[in-house]
VEXDREN-2710 file (C-alpha; in Angstrom, 1 decimal):
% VEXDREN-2710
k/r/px/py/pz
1/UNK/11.7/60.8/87.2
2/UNK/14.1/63.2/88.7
3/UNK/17.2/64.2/86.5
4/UNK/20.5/62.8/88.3
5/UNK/23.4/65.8/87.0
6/UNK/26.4/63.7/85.8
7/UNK/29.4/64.2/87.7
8/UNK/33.5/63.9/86.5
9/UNK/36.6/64.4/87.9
10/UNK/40.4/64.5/86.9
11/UNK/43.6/64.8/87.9
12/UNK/46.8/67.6/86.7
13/UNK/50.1/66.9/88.0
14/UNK/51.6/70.4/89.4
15/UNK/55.1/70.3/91.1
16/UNK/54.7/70.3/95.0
17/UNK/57.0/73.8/95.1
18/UNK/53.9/75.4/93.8
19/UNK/51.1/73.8/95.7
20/UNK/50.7/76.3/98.8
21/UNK/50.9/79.4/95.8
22/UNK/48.0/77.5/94.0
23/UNK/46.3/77.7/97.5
24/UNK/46.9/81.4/98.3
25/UNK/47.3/83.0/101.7
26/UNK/44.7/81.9/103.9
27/UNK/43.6/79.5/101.0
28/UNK/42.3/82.8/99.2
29/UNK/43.3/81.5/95.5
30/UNK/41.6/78.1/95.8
31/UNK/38.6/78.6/97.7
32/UNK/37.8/81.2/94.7
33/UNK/38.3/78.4/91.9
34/UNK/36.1/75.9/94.1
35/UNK/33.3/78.7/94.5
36/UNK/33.8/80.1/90.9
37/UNK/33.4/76.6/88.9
38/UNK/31.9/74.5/91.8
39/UNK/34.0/72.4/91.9
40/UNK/36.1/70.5/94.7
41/UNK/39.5/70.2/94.4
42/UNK/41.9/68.0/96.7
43/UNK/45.8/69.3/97.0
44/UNK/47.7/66.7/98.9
45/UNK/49.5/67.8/101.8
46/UNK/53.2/67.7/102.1
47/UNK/53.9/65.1/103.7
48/UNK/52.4/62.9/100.9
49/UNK/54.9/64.5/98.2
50/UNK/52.3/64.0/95.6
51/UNK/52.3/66.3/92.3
52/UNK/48.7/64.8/91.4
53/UNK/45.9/67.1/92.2
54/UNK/42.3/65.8/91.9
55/UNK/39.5/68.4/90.5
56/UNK/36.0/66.6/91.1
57/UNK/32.7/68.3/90.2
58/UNK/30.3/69.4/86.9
59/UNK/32.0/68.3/83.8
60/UNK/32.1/71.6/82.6
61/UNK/33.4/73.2/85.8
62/UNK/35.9/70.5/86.4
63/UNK/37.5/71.7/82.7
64/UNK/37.2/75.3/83.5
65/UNK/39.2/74.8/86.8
66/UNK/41.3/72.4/85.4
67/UNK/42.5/75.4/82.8
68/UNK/42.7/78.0/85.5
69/UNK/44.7/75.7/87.4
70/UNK/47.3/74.9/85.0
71/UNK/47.5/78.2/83.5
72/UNK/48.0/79.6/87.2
73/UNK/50.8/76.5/87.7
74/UNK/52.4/77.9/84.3
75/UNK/52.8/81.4/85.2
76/UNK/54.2/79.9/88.6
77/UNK/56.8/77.8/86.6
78/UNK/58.2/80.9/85.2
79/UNK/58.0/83.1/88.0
80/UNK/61.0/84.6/89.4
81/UNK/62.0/86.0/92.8
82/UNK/64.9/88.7/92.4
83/UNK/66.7/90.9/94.9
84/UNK/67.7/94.2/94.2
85/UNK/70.4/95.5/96.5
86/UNK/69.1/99.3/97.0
87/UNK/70.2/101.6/100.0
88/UNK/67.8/102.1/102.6
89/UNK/68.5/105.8/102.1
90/UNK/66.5/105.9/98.6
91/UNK/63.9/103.8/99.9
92/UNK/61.9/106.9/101.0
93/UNK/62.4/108.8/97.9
94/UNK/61.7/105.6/95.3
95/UNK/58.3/105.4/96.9
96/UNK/57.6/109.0/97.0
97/UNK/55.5/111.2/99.3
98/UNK/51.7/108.5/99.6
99/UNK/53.7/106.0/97.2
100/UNK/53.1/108.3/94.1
101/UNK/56.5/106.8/92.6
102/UNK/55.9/103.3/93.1
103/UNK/52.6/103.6/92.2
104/UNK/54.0/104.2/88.5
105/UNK/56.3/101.7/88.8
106/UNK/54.0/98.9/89.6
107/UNK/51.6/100.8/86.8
108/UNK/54.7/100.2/84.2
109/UNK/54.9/96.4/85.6
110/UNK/51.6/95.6/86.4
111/UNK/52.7/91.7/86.8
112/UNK/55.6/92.4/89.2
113/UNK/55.3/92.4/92.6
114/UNK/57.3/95.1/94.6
115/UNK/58.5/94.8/98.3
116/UNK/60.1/97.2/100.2
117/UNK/61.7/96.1/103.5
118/UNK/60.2/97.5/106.5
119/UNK/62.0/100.8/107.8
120/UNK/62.9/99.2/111.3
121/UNK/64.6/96.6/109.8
122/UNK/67.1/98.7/108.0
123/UNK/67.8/96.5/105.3
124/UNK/68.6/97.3/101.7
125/UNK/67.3/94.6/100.0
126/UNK/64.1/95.3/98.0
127/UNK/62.3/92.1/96.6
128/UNK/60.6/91.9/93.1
129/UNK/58.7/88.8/92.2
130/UNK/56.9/87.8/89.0
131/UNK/57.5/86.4/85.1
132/UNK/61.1/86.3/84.4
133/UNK/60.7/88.6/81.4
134/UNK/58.8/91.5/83.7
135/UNK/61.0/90.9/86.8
136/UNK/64.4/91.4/84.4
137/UNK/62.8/94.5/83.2
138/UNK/61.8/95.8/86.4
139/UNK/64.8/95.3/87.8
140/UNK/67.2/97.0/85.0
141/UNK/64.5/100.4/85.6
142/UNK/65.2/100.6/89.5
143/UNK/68.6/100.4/89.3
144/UNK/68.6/103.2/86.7
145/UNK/66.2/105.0/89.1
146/UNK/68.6/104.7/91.9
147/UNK/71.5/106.0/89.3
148/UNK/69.7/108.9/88.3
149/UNK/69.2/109.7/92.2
150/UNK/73.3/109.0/93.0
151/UNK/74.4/111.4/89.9
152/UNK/72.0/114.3/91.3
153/UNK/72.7/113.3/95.2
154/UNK/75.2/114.9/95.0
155/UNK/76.0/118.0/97.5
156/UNK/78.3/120.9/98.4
157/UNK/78.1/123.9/100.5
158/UNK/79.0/127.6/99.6
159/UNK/80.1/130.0/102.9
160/UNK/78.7/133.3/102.2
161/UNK/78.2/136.5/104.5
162/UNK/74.9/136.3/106.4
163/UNK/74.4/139.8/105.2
164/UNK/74.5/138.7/101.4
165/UNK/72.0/136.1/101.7
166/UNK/69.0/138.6/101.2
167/UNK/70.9/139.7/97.6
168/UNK/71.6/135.5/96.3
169/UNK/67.8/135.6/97.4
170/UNK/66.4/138.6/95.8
171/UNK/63.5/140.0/95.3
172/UNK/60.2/137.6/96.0
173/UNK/63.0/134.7/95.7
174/UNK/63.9/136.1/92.3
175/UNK/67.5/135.3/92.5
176/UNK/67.5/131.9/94.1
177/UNK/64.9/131.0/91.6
178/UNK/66.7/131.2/88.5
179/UNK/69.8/130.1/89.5
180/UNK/67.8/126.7/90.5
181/UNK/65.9/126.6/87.0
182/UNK/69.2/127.4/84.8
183/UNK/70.8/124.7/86.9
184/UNK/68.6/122.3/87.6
185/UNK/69.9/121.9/91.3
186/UNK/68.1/122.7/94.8
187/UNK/69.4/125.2/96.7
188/UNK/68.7/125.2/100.4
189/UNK/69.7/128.5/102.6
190/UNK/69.5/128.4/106.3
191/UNK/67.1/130.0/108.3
192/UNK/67.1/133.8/109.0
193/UNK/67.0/133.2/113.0
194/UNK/70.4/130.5/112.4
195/UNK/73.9/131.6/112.9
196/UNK/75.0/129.3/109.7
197/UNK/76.4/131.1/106.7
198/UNK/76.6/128.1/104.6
199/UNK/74.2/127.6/101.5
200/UNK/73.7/124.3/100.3
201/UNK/73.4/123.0/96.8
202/UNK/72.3/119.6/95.9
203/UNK/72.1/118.1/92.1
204/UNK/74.0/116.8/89.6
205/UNK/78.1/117.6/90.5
206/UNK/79.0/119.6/87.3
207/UNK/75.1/121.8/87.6
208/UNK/76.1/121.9/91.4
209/UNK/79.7/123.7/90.5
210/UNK/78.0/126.1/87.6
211/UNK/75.4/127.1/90.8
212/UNK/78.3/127.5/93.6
213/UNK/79.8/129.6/90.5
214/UNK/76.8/132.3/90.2
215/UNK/76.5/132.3/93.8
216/UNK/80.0/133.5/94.6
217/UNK/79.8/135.8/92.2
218/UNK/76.7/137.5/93.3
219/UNK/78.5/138.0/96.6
220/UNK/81.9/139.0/94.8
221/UNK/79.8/142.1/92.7
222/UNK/78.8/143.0/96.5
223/UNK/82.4/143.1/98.6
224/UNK/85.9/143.2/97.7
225/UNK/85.6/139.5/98.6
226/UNK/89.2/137.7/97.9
227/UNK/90.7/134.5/98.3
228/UNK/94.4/133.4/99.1
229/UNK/96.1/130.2/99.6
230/UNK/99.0/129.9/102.7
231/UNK/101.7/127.2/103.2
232/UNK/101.7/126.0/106.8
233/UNK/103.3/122.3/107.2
234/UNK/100.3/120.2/107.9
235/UNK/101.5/118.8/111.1
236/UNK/101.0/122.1/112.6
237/UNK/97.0/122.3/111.2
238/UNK/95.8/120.7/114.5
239/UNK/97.5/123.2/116.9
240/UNK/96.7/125.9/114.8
241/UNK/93.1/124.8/115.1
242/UNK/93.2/124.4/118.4
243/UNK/90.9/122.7/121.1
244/UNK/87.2/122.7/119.7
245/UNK/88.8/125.3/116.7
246/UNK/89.4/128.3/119.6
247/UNK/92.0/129.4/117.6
248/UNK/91.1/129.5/114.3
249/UNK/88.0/130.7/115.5
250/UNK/89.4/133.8/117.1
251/UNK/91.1/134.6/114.0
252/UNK/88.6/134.2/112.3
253/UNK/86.5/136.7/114.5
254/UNK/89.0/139.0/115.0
255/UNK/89.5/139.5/110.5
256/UNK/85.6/140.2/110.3
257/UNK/84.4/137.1/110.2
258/UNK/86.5/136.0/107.0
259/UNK/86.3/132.0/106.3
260/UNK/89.8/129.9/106.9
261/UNK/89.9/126.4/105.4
262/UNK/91.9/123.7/106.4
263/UNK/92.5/120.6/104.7
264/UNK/91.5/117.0/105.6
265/UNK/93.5/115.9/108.3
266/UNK/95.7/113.2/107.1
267/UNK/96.0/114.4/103.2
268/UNK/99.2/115.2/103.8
269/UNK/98.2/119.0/102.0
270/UNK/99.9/122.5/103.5
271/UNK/98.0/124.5/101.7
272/UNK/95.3/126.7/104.0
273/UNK/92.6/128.8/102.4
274/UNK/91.8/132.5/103.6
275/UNK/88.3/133.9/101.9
276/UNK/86.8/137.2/103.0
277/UNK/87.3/140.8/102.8
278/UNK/90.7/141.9/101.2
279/UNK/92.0/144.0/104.1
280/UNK/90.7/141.0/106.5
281/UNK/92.5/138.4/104.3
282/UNK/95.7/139.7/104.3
283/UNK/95.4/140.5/108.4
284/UNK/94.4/136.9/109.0
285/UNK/96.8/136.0/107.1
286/UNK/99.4/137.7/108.7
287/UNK/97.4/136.1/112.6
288/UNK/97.8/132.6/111.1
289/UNK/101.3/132.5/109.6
290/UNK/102.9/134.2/113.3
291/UNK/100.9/131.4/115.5
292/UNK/102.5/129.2/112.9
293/UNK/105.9/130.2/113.6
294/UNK/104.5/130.6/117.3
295/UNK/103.7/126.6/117.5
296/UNK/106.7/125.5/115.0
297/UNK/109.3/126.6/117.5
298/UNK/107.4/125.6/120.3
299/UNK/108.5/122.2/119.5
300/UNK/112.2/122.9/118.4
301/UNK/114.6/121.6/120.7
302/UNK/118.2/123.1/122.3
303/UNK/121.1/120.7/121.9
304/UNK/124.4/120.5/124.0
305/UNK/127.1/118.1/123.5
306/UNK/128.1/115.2/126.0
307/UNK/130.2/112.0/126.2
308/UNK/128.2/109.1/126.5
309/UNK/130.3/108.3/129.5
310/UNK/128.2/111.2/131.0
311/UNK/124.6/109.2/130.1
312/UNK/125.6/107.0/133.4
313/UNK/122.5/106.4/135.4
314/UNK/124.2/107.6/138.6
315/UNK/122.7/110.1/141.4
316/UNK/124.1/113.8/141.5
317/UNK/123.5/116.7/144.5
318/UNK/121.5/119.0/143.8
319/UNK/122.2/122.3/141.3
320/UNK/123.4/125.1/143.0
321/UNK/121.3/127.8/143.8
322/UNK/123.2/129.8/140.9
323/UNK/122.3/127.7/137.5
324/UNK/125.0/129.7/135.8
325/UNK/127.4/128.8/138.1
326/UNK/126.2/125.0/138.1
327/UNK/129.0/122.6/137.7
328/UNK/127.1/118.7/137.0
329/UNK/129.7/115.7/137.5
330/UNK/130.5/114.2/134.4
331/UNK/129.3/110.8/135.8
332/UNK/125.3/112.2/135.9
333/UNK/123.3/113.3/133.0
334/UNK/120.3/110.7/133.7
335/UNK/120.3/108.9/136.9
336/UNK/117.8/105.9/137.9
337/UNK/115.1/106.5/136.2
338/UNK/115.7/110.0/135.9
339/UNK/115.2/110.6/139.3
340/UNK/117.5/113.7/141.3
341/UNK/119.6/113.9/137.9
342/UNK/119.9/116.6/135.1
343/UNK/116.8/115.4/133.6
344/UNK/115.0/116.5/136.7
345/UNK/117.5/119.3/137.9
346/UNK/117.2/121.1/135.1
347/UNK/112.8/120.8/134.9
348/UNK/113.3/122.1/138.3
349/UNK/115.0/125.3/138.0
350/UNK/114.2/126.1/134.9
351/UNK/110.5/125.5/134.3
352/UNK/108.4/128.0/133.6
353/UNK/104.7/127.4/132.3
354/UNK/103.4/124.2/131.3
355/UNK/105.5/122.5/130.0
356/UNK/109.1/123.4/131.1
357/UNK/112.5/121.9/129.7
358/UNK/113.0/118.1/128.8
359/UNK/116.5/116.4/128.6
360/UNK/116.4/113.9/126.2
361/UNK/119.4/111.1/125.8
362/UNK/120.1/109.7/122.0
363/UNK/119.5/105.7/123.0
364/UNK/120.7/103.5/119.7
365/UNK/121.7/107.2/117.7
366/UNK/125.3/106.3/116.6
367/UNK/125.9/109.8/114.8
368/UNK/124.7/111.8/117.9
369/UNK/125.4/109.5/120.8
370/UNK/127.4/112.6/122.5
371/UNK/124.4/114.6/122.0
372/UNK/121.6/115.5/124.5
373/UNK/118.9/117.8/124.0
374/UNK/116.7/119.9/126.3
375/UNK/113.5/120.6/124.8
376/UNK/111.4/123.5/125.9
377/UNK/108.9/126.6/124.8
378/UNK/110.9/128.6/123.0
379/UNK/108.4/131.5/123.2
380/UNK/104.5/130.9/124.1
381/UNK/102.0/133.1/124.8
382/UNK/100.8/134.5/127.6
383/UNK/97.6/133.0/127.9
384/UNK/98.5/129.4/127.4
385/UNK/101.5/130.4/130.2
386/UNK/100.6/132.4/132.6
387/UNK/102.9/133.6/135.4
388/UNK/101.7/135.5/138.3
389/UNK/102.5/139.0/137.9
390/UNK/104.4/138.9/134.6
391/UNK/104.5/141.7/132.4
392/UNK/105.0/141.4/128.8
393/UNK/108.3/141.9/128.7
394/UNK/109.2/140.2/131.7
395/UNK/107.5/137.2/129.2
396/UNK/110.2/138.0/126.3
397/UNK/112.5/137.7/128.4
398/UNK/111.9/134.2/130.0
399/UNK/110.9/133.3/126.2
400/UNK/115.3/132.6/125.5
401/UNK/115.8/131.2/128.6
402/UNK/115.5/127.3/126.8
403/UNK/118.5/128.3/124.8
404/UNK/120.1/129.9/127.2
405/UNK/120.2/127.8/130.1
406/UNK/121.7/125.3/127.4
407/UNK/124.7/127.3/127.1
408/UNK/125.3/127.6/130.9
409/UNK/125.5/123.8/131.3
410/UNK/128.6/122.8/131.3
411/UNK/130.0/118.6/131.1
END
């Protein structure tokens, strides 16, 4: 008589929020327990909102999956999903060159599961999921990664002379070498075909300073190299600058190449820095403060006395052909809209360069409302006013005409 195997079955109540983990992707973790035990085992779907799940099979398999099952449901329970927030920036260098970093992470937390966000998405947050014990653990050594990366992100560059770059160098990378090792920072130089000057350290700040430190000094023992600090009002930094940094630039040319610093715009700080050559310093120095003086009185304005009966908008004829001579009715400073007035008038004949003379009336100025002031280029140079024909001194001479045509106005 043929031998009929006995068969069982049971049931194990696992909370629904579980159910498509105890499956798998693809039903990967179930149809191994099924195929493993030989069992069949029914999880209800989700509309049924069932917690029972029915294990049918062998007696003995049905206990083994029963165990797995539960055991599997158990590590669920505890489980926990945790994002770390973690610049995209460190991304690349937490995971290291073929995932060599990560790979010792996940060695260290062999229970956690570690997801990066994919590059395109350019998202910072990096997902760990696992027991709550190993997660929390996990977690607290990222972020101490990532500190460790901040404190030695950080960076500063050091201008030296192209031609010293060879010595900071030295022989077979000498130089460079042990300044990196005592340090502890990398040092990155530019390439010999580039035009840059600028070395740049990268590390920890205080190791990064003690680097900067040996590296100016390396270039001191090899030039008279000095540095100065110079006053200029900071709301002349911009025109001292100049468009795209032509001026500065020049100067900068001009002194052998010697390095001028300007503070942040906006700090509110006068103080400029000069650092080259001695002799070059002191002659850039020199370049810098006149072009100061050069733009401060470009800006400084002529002021002549009138009645504010004179500030009628009324129309006047036109100057005589002698401005000295120029008598303006006391009815017509400004006119409608400025228009065939002193405030035009005066442009007119006594505009030279761009810009010329501008007549400005104090509107709401109770302790100057007799005053009006023409404003105009005290001196400029040359280049930024050019006049066909004019020599240099027929320049300096034009270069008082703001104040003087002032005087010759008469109310």
């Amino acid at each position: 008589m043929r031998a009929v195997s006995r068969m069982d079955y049971t049931e194990i109540s696992v909370d629904t929020k579980f159910h498509r983990h105890l499956i798998g992707k693809g039903g990967v973790n179930i149809n191994r327990i099924k195929e493993l035990h030989k069992v069949t085992v029914r999880i209800p779907p989700d509309n049924e909102k069932s917690n029972l799940i029915r294990i049918e099979g062998d007696p003995q398999g049905v206990q083994e999956a029963k165990k797995e099952l539960l055991e599997l449901a158990s590590r669920m329970e505890n489980e926990r999903t945790k994002d770390l927030i973690i610049e995209q920036r460190f991304h690349r260098a937490i995971i290291g060159q073929k995932g060599e970093n990560i790979k010792e992470v996940r060695d260290k937390f062999p229970e956690v599961i570690i997801n990066f966000p994919d590059p395109a998405q350019k998202s910072d947050i990096v997902q760990l999921r696992g027991p709550r014990n190993e997660v929390e653990k996990c977690a607290k050594f990222m972020q101490k990664i990532v500190a460790e990366m901040v404190e030695n992100g950080f960076s500063l560059s050091v201008p030296i002379f192209k031609q010293f770059h060879r010595n900071i160098i030295g022989k077979g990378g000498s130089n460079i070498k042990k300044i990196r090792e005592e340090t502890n920072t990398k040092i990155d130089l530019p390439a010999e075909n580039s035009n840059s000057e600028m070395i740049v350290i990268t590390g920890k700040k205080a190791n990064c300073e003690v680097a900067r430190t040996r590296i100016l000094a390396i270039q001191k023992e090899l030039a008279n190299i000095t540095e100065l600090e110079v006053s200029i009002p900071s709301k002349l930094h911009n025109s001292l600058i100049g468009s795209k940094g032509r001026f500065v630039r020049s100067i900068m040319e001009e002194c052998g190449g010697v390095h001028i610093h300007f503070p942040t715009e906006g700090s509110g700080i006068d103080k400029v820095t000069i650092r080259g050559p001695v002799e070059e310093v002191e002659k850039a120095k020199q370049q810098l403060l006149a072009l100061a003086e050069e733009k401060a009185r470009c800006t400084s304005p002529t002021t002549r006395s009138a009645t504010t009966d004179h500030h009628e908008e009324r129309r006047v004829p036109a100057l005589a052909a002698d401005p000295a001579a120029a008598k303006i009715p006391p009815s017509s400073c400004i006119g409608n809209s400025g228009g065939n007035t002193i405030r035009s008038k005066v442009r007119e004949q006594h505009r030279w360069g761009p810009p010329g003379i501008h007549s400005a009336p104090p509107w709401g100025q109770k302790e100057t409302r007799g005053a009006v002031s023409l404003q105009g280029r005290g001196r400029q140079p040359l280049e930024e006013s050019p006049v066909g024909g004019m020599t240099q001194e027929g320049a300096e001479g034009r270069h008082q005409e703001v104040g003087k045509k002032a005087s010759e106005i008469e109310f």
